[in-house]
N, C-alpha and C positions, 0 to 999 in steps of 0.2 A: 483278211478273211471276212465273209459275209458274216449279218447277224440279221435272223429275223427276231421282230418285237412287236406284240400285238397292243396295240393302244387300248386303255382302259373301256373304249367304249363299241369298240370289237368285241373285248371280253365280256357286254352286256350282252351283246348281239349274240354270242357264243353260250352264254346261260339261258338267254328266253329259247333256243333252240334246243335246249338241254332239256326244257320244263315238256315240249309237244312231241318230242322225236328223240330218243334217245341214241336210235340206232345211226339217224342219220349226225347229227350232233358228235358220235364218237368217229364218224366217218373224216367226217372234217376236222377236229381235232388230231386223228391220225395225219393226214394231209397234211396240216400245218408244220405238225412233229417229223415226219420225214421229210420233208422239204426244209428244213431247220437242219437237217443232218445231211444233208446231200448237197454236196457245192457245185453239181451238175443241172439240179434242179435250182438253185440261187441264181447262177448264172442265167437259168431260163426265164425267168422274172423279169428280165430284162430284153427277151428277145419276142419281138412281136412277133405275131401269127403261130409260137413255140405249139406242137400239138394241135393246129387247128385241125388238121385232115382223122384226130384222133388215134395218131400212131405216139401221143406219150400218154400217160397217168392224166395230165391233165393239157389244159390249153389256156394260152395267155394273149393278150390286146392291150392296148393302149387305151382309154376313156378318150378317145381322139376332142369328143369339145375340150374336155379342160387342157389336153394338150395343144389346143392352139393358145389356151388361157396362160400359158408357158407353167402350167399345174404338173408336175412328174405323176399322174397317176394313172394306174393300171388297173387290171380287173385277170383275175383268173378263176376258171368251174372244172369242176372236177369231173372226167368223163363218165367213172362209172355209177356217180349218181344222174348226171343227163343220162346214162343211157337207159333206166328205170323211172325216171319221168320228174326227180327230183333236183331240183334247179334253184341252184344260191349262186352267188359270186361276192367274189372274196377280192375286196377293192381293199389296194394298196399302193405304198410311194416307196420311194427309194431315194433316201438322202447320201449322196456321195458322199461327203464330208467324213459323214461318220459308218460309210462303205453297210447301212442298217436297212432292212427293208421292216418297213410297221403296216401294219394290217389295219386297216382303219373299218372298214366293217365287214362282215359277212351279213348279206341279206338275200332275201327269195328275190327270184327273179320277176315273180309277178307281182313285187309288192314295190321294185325299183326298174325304170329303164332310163336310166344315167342322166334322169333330169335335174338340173343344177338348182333351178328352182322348187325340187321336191324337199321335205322336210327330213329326209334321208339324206340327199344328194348336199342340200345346206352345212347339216353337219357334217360329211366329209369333206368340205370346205374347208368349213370351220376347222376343223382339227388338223386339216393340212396344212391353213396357214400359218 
């Protein structure tokens, strides 16, 4: 059985969003929590392009640079905040071993575009490796 777990510096990333936006902040918490209870949505975690045409809740990719970097990490956005103009992605990995997906951050989209050498992108390095 799948386990999500959110790394402590997700959960930072999930309080400063808590401080400016409350609505949207319980939006992705919700997100998190029902995707934590649904083993349809765990399994999709793992399926590229899952949602892109925006026929599920959400939509999932691959970080394709760090996956040539042989990185397991992902990225998923929740559609019905893109469809109101409010745009985070919620980058995570998936360790087999321990069958666990951990959320390494939620960040705005305009403040990350998957650059490895940004001060965002570093720390999810970091904490991946």
């Amino acid at each position: 059985m799948y386990e999500l777990h959110i790394h402590p510096n997700a959960e930072v990333d999930l309080d400063a969003i808590w401080e400016i936006d409350q609505t949207t902040a319980s939006r992705i918490d919700a997100f998190l929590e029902e995707v934590s209870e649904n083993h349809k949505y765990l399994d999709a975690l793992l399926e590229r392009h899952f949602g892109k045409d925006g026929s599920e809740e959400f939509s999932v990719d691959k970080w394709v640079e760090q996956w040539y970097q042989k990185r397991d990490l992902w990225r998923a956005k929740i559609w019905d905040l893109e469809d109101i103009g409010i745009r985070y992605r919620i980058i995570y990995c998936y360790q087999i071993a321990d069958r666990r997906f951990t959320v390494l951050a939620v960040v705005a989209r305009n403040k990350f575009n998957y650059e490895a050498n940004s001060e965002i992108g570093k720390r999810i390095i970091d904490d991946y490796d």
